[in-house]
C-alpha angles and dihedrals in degrees: 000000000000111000124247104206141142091279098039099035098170141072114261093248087050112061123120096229129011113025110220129174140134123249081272104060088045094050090050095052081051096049082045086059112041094253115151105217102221088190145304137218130199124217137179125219095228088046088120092071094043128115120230085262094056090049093049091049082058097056090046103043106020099155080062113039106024133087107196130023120209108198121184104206139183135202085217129068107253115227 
């Protein structure tokens, strides 16, 4: 989860300028609002130059190794 701290006082849905949070933060303000995540994938800019290996880290560890996430949500619950 995005810090609140002196420096960043605000939530991370809340700042008056760049909106930054981890998948978690995103999938908590989801979950807030009754929407259904459908799934999500992580991917990194430079992907291009990664190994298997790297690829697999990111879809292990995506808070930490990627640079962008693509959701595909729902307001109703998918079957």
């Amino acid at each position: 989860m995005m810090p609140v701290s002196e420096a960043l006082p605000y939530e991370w849905y809340n700042t008056p300028n760049i909106h930054l949070c981890t998948f978690k933060d995103f999938e908590q303000l989801c979950a807030q609002h009754d929407i259904h995540i459908v799934n999500r994938f992580a991917v990194s800019d430079s992907e291009k130059g990664h190994t298997p290996l790297m690829k697999a880290l990111i879809r292990q560890a995506p808070n930490l190794l990627a640079d962008v996430a693509i959701y595909r949500v729902t307001k109703q619950k998918p079957e």
